[in-house]
C-alpha positions in Angstrom: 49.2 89.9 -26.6 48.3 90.4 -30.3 50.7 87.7 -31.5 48.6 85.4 -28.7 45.0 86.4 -29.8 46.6 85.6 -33.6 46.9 82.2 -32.5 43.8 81.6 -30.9 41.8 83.7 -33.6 43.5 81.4 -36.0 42.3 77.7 -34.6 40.0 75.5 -36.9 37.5 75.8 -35.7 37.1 78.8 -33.8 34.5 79.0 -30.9 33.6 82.6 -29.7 31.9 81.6 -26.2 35.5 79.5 -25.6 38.0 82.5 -26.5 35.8 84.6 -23.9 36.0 81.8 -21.1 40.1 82.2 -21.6 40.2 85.9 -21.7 38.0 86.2 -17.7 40.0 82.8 -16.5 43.0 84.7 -17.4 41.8 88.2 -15.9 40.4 86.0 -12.8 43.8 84.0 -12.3 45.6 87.8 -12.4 43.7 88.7 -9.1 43.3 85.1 -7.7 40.6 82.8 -8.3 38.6 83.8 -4.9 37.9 87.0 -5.8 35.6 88.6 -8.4 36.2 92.5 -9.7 33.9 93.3 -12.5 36.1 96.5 -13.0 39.0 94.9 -14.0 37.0 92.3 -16.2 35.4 95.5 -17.9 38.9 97.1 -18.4 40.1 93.8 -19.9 37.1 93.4 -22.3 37.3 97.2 -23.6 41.7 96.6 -23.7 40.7 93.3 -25.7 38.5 95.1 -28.2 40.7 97.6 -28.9 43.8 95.3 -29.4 40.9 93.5 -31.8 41.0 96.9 -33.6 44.5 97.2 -34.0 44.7 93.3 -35.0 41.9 93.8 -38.1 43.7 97.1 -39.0 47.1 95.7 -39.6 45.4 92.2 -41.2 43.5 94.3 -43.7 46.4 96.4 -44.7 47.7 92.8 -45.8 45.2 92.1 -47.3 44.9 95.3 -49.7 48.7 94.6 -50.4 48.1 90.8 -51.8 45.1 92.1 -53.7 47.0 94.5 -55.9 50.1 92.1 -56.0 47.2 89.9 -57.3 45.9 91.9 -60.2 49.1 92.5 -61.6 50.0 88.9 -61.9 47.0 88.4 -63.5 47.8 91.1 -66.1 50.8 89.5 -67.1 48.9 86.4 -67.4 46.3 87.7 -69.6 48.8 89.2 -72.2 50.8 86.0 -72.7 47.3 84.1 -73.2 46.4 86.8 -75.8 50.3 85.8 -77.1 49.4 82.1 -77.4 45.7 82.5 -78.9 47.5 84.4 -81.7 50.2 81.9 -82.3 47.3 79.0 -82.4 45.1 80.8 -85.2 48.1 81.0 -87.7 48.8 77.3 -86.9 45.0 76.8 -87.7 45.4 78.8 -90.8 47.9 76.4 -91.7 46.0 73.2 -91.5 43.7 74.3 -93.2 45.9 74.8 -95.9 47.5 71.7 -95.6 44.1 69.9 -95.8 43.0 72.2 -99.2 46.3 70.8 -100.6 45.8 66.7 -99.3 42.2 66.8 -101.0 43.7 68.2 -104.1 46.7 65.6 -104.5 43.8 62.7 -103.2 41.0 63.9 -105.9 44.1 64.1 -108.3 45.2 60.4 -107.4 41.4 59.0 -107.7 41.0 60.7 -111.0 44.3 59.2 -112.1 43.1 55.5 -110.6 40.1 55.6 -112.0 41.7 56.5 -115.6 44.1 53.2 -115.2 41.1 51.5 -114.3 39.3 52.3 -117.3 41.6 51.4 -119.0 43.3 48.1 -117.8 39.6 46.7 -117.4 38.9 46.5 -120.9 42.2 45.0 -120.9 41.9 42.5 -118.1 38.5 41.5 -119.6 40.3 40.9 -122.8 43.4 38.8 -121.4 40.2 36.5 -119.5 38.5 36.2 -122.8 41.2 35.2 -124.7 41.8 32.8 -121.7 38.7 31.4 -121.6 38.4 31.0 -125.6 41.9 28.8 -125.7 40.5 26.8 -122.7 36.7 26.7 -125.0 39.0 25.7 -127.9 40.1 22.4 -126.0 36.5 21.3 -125.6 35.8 22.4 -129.1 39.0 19.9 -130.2 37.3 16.5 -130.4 39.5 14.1 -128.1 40.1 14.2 -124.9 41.3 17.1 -122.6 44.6 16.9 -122.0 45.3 20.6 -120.3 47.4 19.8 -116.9 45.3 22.4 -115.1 42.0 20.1 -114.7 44.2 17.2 -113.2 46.3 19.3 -110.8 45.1 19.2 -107.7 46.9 21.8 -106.3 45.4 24.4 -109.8 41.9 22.7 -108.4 40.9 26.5 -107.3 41.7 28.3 -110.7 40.1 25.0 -112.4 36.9 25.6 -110.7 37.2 28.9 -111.5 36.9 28.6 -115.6 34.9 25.6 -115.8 32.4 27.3 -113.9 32.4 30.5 -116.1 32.9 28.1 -119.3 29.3 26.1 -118.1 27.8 29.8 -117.8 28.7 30.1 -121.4 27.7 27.1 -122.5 24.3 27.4 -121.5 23.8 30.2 -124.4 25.2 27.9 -126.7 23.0 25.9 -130.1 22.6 22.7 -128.5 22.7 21.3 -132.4 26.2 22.7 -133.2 28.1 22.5 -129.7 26.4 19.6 -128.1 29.5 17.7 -127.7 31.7 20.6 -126.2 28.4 21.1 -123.9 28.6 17.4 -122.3 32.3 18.1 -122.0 32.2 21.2 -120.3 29.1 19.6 -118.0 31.4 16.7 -117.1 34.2 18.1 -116.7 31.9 20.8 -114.4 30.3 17.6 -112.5 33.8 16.5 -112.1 35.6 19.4 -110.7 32.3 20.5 -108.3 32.7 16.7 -106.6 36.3 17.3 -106.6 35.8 20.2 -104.3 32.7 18.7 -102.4 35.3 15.8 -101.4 38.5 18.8 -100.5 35.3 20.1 -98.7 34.8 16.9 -96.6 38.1 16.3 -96.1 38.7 19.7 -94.8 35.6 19.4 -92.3 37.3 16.0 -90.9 40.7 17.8 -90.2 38.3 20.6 -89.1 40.7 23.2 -91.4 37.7 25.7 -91.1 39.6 28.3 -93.3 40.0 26.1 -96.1 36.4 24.7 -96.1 35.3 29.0 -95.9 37.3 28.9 -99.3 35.6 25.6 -100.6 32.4 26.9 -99.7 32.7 30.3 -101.4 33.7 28.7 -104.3 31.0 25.9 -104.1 28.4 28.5 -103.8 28.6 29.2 -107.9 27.8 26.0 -108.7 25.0 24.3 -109.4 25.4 22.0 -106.6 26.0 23.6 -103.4 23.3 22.6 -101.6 25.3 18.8 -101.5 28.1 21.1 -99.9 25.9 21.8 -97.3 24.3 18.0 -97.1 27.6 16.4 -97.0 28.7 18.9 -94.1 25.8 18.2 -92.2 25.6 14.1 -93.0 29.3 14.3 -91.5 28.4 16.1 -88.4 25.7 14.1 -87.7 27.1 10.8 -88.7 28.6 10.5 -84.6 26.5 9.6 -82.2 26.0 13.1 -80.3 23.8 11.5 -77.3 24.6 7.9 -76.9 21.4 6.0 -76.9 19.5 9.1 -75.4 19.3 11.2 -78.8 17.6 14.3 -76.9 21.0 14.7 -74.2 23.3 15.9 -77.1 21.2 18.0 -79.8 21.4 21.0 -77.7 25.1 21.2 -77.6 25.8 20.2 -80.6 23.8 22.9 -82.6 25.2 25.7 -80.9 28.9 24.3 -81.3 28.0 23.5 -84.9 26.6 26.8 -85.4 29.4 28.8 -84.4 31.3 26.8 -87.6 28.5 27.5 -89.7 28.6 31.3 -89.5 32.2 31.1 -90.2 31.8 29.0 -93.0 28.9 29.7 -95.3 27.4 32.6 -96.5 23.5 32.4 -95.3 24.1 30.7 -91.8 20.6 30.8 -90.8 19.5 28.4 -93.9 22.0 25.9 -93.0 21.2 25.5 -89.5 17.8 25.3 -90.1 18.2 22.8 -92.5 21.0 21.2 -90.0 17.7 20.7 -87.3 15.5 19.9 -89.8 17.5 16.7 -90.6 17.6 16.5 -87.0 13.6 16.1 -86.2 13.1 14.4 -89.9 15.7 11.6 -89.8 17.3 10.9 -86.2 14.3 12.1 -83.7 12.0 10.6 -85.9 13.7 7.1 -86.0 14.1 7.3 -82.5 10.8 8.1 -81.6 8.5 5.4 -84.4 11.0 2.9 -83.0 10.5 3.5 -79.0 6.3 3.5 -79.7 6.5 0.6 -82.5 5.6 -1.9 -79.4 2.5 -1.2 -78.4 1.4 -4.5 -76.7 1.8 -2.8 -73.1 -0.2 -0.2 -73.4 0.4 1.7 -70.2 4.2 1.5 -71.0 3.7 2.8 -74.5 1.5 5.8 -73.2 4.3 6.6 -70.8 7.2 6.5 -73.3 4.8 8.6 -75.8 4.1 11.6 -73.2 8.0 11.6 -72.0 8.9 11.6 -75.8 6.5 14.3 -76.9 7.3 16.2 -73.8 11.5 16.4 -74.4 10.9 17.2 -78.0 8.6 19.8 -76.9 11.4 21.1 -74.8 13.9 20.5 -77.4 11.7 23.2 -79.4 11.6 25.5 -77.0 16.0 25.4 -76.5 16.2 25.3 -80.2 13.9 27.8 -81.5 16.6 30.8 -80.8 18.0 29.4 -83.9 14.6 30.6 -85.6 14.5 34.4 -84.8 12.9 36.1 -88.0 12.0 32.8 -90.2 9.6 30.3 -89.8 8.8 30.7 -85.6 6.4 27.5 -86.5 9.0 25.2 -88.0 9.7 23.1 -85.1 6.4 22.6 -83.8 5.3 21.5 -87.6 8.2 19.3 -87.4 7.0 17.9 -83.6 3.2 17.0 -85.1 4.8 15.4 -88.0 6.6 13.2 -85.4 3.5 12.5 -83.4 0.2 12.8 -85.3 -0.2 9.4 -86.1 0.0 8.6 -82.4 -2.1 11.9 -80.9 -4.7 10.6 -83.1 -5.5 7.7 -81.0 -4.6 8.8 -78.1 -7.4 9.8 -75.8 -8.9 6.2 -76.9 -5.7 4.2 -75.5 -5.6 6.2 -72.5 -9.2 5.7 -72.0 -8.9 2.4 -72.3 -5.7 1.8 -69.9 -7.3 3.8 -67.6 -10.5 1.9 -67.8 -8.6 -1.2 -67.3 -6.5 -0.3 -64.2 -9.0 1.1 -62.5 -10.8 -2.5 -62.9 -7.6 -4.0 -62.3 -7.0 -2.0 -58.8 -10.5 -3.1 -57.8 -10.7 -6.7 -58.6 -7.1 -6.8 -56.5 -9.1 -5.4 -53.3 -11.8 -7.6 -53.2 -9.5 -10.6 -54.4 -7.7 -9.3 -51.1 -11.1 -9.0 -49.1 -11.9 -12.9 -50.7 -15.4 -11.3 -51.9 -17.1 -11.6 -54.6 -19.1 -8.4 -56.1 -22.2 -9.2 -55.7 -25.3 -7.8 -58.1 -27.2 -5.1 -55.9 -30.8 -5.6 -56.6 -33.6 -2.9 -56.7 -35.6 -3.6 -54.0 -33.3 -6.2 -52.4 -33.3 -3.7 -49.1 -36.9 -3.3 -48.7 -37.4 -7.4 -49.1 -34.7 -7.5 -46.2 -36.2 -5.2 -44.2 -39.4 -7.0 -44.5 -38.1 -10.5 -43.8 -36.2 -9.1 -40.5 -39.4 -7.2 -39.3 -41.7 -10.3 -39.8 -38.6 -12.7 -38.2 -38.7 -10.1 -35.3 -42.5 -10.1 -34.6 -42.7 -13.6 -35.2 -39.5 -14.6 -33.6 -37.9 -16.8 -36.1 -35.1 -16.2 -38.3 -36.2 -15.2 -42.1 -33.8 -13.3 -43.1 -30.2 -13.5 -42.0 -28.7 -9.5 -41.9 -25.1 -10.3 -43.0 -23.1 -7.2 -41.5 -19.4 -9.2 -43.2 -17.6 -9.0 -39.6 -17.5 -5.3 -39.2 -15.5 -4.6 -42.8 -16.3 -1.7 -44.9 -15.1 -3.0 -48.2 -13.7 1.3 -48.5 -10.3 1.7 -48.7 -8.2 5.2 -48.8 -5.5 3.2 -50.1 -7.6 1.6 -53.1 -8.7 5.5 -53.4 -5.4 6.8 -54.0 -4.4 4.6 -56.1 -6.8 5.1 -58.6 -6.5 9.1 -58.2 -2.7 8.6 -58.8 -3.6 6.9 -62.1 -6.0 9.1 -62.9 -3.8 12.4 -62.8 -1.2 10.9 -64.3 -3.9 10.3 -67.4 -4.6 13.5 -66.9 -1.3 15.1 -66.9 -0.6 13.2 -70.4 -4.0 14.3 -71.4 -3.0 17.9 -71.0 0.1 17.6 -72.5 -0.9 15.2 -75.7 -4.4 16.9 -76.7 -4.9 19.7 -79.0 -6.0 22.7 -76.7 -9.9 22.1 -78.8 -9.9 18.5 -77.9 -8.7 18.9 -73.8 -11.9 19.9 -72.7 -13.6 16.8 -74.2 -11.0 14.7 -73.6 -10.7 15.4 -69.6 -14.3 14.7 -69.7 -13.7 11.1 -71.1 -11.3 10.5 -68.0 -13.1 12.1 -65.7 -16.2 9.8 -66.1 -14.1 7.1 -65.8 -12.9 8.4 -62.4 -16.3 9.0 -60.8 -17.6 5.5 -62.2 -15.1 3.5 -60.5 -14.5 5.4 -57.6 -17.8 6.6 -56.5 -20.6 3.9 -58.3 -17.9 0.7 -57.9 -16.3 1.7 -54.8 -18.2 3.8 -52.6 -21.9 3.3 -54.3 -21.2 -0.5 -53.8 -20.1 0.0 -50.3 -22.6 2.3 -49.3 -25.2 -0.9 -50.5 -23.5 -3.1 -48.2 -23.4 -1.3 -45.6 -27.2 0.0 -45.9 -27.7 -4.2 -45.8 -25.7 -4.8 -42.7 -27.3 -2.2 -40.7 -29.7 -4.1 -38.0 -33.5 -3.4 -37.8 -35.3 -1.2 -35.7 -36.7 -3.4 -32.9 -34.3 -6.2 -32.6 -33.9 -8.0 -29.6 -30.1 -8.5 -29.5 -27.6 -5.7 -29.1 -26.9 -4.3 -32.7 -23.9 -4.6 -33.8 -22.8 -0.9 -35.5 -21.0 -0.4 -38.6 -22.1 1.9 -40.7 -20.4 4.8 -38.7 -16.8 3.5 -40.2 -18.3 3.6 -43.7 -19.6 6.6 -43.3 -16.0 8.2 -42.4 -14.5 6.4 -45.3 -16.7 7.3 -47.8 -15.9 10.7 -46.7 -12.6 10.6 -46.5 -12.5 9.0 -50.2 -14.6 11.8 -51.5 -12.3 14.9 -50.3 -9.0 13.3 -51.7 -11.6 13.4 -55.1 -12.4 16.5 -54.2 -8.6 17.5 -54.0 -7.8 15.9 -57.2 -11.1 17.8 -59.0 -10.3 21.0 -58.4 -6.4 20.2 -59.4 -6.4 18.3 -62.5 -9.9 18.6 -64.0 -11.3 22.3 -63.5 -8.6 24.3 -64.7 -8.6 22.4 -67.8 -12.5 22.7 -68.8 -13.3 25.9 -66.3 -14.6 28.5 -69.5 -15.8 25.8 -71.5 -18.9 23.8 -72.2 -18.1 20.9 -70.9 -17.0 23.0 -67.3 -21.2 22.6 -66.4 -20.7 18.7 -68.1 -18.1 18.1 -65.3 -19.3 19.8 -62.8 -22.9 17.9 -63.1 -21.6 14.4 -63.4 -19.7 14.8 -60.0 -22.9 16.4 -58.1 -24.8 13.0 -59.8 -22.8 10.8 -58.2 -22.1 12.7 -55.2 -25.6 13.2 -54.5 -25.8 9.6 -54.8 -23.0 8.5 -52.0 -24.5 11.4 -50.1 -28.4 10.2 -50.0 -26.8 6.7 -49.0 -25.0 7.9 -46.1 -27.9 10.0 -45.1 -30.2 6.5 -45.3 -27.8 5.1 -43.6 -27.3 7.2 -41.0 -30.9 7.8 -40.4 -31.4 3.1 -39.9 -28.7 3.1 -37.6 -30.2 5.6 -35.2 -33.4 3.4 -36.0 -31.5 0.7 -35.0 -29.6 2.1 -31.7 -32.9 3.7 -30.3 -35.1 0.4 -31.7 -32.9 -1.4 -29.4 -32.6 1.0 -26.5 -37.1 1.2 -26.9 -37.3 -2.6 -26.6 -34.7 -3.1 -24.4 -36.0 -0.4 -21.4 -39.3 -2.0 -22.3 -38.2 -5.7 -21.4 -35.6 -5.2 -18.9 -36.8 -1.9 -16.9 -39.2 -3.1 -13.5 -42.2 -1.7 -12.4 -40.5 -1.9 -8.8 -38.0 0.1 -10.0 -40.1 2.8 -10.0 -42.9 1.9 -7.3 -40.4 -0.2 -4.5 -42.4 -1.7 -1.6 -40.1 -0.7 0.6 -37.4 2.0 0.6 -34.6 1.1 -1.3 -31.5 3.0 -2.1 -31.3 6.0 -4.3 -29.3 4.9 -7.6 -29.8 4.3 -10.9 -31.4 1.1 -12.2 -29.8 -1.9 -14.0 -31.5 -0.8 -16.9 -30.6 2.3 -17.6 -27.1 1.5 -16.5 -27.2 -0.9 -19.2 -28.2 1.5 -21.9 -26.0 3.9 -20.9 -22.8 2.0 -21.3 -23.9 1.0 -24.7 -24.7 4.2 -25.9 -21.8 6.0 -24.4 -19.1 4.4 -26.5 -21.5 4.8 -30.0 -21.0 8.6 -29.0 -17.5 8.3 -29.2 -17.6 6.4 -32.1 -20.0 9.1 -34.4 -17.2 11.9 -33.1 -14.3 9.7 -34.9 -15.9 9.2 -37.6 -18.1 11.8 -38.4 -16.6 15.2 -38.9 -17.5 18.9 -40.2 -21.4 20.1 -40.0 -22.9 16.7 -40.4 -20.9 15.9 -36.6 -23.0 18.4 -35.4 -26.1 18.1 -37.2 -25.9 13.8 -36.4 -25.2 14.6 -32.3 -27.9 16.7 -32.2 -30.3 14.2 -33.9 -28.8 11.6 -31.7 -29.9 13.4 -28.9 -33.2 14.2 -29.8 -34.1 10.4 -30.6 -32.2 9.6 -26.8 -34.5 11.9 -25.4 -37.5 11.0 -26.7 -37.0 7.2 -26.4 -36.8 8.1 -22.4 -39.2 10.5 -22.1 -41.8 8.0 -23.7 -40.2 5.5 -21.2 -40.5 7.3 -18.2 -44.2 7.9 -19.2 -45.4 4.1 -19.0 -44.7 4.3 -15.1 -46.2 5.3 -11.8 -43.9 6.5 -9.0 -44.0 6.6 -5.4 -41.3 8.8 -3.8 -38.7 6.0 -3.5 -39.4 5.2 -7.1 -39.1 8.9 -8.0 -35.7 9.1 -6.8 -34.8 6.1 -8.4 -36.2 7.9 -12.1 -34.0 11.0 -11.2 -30.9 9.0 -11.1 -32.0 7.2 -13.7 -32.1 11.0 -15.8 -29.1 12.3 -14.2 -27.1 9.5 -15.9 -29.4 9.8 -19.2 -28.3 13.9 -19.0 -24.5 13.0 -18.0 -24.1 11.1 -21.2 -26.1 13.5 -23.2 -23.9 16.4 -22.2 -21.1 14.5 -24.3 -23.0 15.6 -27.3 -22.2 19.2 -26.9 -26.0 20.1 -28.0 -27.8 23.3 -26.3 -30.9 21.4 -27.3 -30.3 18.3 -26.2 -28.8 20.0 -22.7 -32.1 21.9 -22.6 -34.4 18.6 -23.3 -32.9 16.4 -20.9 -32.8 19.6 -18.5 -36.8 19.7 -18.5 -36.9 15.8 -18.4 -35.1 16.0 -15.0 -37.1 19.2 -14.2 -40.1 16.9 -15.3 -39.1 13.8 -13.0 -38.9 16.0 -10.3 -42.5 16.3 -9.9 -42.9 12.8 -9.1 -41.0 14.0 -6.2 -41.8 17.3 -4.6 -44.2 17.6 -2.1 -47.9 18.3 -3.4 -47.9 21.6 -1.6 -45.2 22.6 -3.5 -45.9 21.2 -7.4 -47.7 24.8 -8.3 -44.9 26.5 -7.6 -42.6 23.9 -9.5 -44.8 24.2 -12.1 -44.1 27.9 -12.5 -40.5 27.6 -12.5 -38.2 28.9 -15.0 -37.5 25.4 -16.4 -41.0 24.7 -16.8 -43.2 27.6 -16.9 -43.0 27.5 -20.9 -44.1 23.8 -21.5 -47.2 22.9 -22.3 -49.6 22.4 -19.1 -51.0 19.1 -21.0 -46.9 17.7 -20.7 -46.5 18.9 -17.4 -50.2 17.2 -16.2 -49.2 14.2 -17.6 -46.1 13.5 -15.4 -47.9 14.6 -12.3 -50.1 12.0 -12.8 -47.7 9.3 -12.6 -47.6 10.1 -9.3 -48.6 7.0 -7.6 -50.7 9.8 -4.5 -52.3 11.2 -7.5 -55.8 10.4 -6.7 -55.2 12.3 -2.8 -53.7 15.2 -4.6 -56.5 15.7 -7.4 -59.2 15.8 -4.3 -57.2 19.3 -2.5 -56.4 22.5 -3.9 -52.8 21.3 -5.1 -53.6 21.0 -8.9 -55.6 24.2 -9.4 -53.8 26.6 -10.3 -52.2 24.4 -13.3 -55.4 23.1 -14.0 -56.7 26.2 -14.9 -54.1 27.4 -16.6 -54.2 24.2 -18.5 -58.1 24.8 -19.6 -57.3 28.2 -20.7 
């Protein structure tokens, strides 16, 4: 049993509760699984724990043995560590003594170098003396100098080297007494120095980058280096690096360029700088004067000067890593160099191409229109209005109203076009001003804008239209335009609206000219915005002039008052009225949008209602007649609910409430009268309709009207 409970004690991982479920289904299986004797689970518990005893005993006696078997290996261990840290310090000792004795022998070695040194310098100096004095002595020898070394190309290195240190010496030399050795030693110098600017040129063709490091080290003790660093750079930039695009290849070929100028002269930084500087001075400048030299299209020439100053700006801004820690304004001094003479005169060409296609873009539209602008004088309306009021009362024709067929003469089209130009003027004003000038300049433009398409668009149109918008009390159906006008003045004015706040305020917002801008828009807003107003306030004029003299000519007495009992529907009249006026509704909710919708319904309504309740007033009404008038309301109040007014709902509401008092039975009126609908009007209104009442006379004499005519004398 122990070996068993060694086994199961020693499973990963070991679980109490299931080691006690094996131990009863074993003790249970012993007696059979029907059965249950607590007895014999006890006895096997208590046998269990003791066996457990025995088990822990015997394990821990095992234990105890490894332990000690344990510290004695680690005894051992420790003593041949104590061996090894002993045999390590002497080998330390020894280094260290080796190392004493190195720095001895390498001081002794230094001390014996720098003797020899002393001593073969003095010496060296002398041999290079005495071989500089025998090459001195052939320029000191009149004739010519016949020494193999300064015609032997392949000596041209050791050549340089003496004629260079032979011109050093001349220079201390009496010009009186050595003048002619000095020209020889300075032509034979010039000589040599082009000898190796030309080794150095043809090295840079077979790209031999070593040997032109050599040529240039050598080259950099002569007078004339910088032509070392000319001629490189005249042969790098004697290929075309972009084809006829200059700005494609500069890029590329500075940084591959670059990478041979670290390699190949000593201050790399100078030379590339120098390398872009003939860059911007000679080939971007050639490019550039030559592209803006034709200046007879102006637009063109404003086009090709912003895309120009815009990709040298962005050349700049790729080349300036090329700039770290010298002069970070170089390129930008180099760019207004380019450019000045054409920023200068800028904002006046652009002002004046703008100018002109904004005239150009106009005259097309009319030319398309076949009209001819026509001079809007001061009081030209007022005459008009005149003329047609006196040709109305009189009945002849003074003045004819010329309403051009229903056109508008506004066009979104026309409107965008002129926007388009002017943001691209703006654009290229933002990028070609000085940040002092942009303010003033955006100004310039944006007058231009607002002139053309507010006074010579819109300003114009809103005048015609104003013109062709009938008068008040004509006799013929008015024709209605000013609705479309209206819509596309509005339309035009938030794609200006769009374009304001895009291209103009950020550019002068914190600036004095920001109020400037902002003025001369409300100006000419407020202009277009009075107009529309004016004309929306004739052509209601017009519409309810009509509707007034219409009812009046056309609307019956027996309409109202029938001899004999007719049926109950609405009259020709207001049938006629009401298919005109339906479709004008639809028409003001196209075309009119936003608060003013709103604001122009409701007023609509009010003016609808008040033509018929002054209508409805001029009759008298016998019951038949009376039901006749409340159809006649009911489709007044049906079209009126298109209008989507609580007001106007609520007027034409009490008209009908009205209209029904022409009706009711006398009896009844004073408890009409008291109604919800009613009970708030004045008594003087509500009097005024029950007198219409054809029976009005029978009803004054009884009781009937009492009660209101009180309440109307209080």
């Amino acid at each position: 049993m122990l070996s068993q409970y060694v086994e199961e004690l020693e499973q990963d991982p070991f679980e109490v509760e299931e080691f006690i479920e094996r131990l009863c289904w074993r003790t249970n299986n012993e007696i059979g699984s029907d059965q249950f004797d607590p007895d014999l689970l006890y006895e096997t518990f208590v046998e269990t724990i003791k066996d457990m005893k025995i088990l822990q005993e015997r394990q821990q006696r095992k234990c105890d043995k490894l332990e000690e078997a344990l510290k004695e290996e680690q005894a051992i261990f420790v003593k041949a560590i104590d061996k090894f840290v002993a045999k390590h310090q002497v080998s330390v000792d020894y280094f260290h003594q080796l190392d004493e004795k190195i720095n001895s022998v390498a001081g002794k070695v230094i001390h014996l170098g720098e003797q020899l040194e002393n001593v073969n310098n003095p010496r060296s100096r002398a041999v290079e003396a005495q071989l500089l004095l025998n090459h001195m002595t052939e320029f000191l020898t009149p004739g010519p100098i016949v020494n193999d070394i300064y015609s032997d190309k392949t000596k041209l290195y050791e050549a340089a080297d003496i004629i260079q240190k032979l011109f050093q010496i001349s220079q201390d030399l009496p010009a009186q007494r050595f003048a002619n050795a000095k020209k020889k030693i300075e032509s034979k110098y010039d000589d040599i120095e082009m000898q190796l600017i030309e080794e150095f040129a043809t090295a840079q063709k077979t790209e031999n980058i070593e040997r032109m490091k050599e040529l240039s080290d050598i080259l950099s003790q002569f007078k004339g280096y910088t032509q070392v660093i000319d001629v490189y750079i005249e042969q790098s930039q004697a290929t075309t690096y972009g084809g006829r695009d200059v700005f494609e290849g500069i890029v590329p070929m500075c940084h591959k360029h670059y990478k041979i100028i670290q390699q190949v002269f000593s201050a790399p930084d100078k030379v590339i700088s120098k390398f872009i500087l003939n860059i911007y001075q000679l080939k971007i400048n050639q490019f550039v004067q030559t592209k803006l030299d034709d200046r007879k299209d102006e637009n063109k020439y404003l086009k090709t000067l912003s895309e120009l100053y815009s990709r040298t700006l962005k050349l700049s801004a790729e080349l300036q890593d090329f700039f770290k820690g010298s002069d970070d304004d170089l390129l930008q001094k180099l760019t207004a160099n380019i450019f000045d003479r054409h920023l200068a005169t800028y904002i006046e060409v652009e002002s004046r191409t703008l100018d002109g296609k904004c005239q150009v873009e106009l005259k097309k539209f009319y030319e398309n229109k076949n009209h001819q602008k026509k001079q809007i004088e001061r009081f030209q309306e007022l005459r008009r209005d005149m003329q047609a009021l006196i040709g109305a009362r009189a009945n002849i024709n003074i003045a004819q109203i010329e309403d051009y067929g229903g056109e508008t003469f506004l066009s979104e089209e026309l409107a965008i076009n002129l926007l388009q130009q002017s943001s691209h003027a703006f654009e290229r004003c933002c990028l070609l001003s000085k940040e002092n000038d942009l303010p003033r300049n955006i100004l310039k433009l944006t007058d231009i804008l607002l002139r053309y398409l507010l006074h010579e668009h819109c300003d114009y149109a809103l005048d015609l239209g104003l013109q062709a918008i009938p008068i008040a009390e004509c006799k013929s159906v008015p024709q209605i335009y000013f609705f479309d006008v209206a819509q596309k003045c509005n339309a035009i004015v938030h794609l200006l609206e769009k374009t304001y706040n895009a291209s103009v305020m950020p550019n002068v917002i914190g600036t004095p000219q920001y109020t400037d801008c902002i003025q001369k828009k409300r100006s000419y807003l407020e202009t277009v915005e009075n107009k529309i107003e004016t004309g929306l306030e004739r052509t209601l004029n017009a519409i309810f002039g009509w509707v007034k003299t219409y009812l009046a000519s056309e609307q019956k007495k027996s309409d109202f008052k029938p001899d004999t009992d007719v049926d109950t529907v609405a009259s020709n009249a207001c049938l006629a009225v009401v298919q005109y006026l339906n479709p004008l509704i639809g028409l003001i909710q196209k075309t009119i949008d936003g608060e003013n919708l709103a604001a122009v319904l409701t007023e609509f309504g009010v003016r609808y209602h008040r033509v018929i309740f002054e209508h409805l007033q001029q009759f008298q009404y016998n019951t038949a007649g009376a039901m006749c008038a409340i159809c006649d309301v009911n489709e007044y109040r049906k079209s009126a609910r298109v209008l989507q007014s609580p007001l106007v709902t609520q007027l034409f509401d009490v008209l009908h409430a009205l209209c029904n008092l022409l009706l009711v039975k006398h009896e009844n009126l004073q408890e009409v009268c008291g109604g919800e609908t009613l009970n708030y009007l004045d008594k003087s209104v509500v009097m005024n309709f029950i007198q219409l009442r054809s029976d009005y006379k029978t009803i004054k004499i009884s009781n009937s009207l009492k009660g209101i005519s009180d309440q109307r004398m209080v």
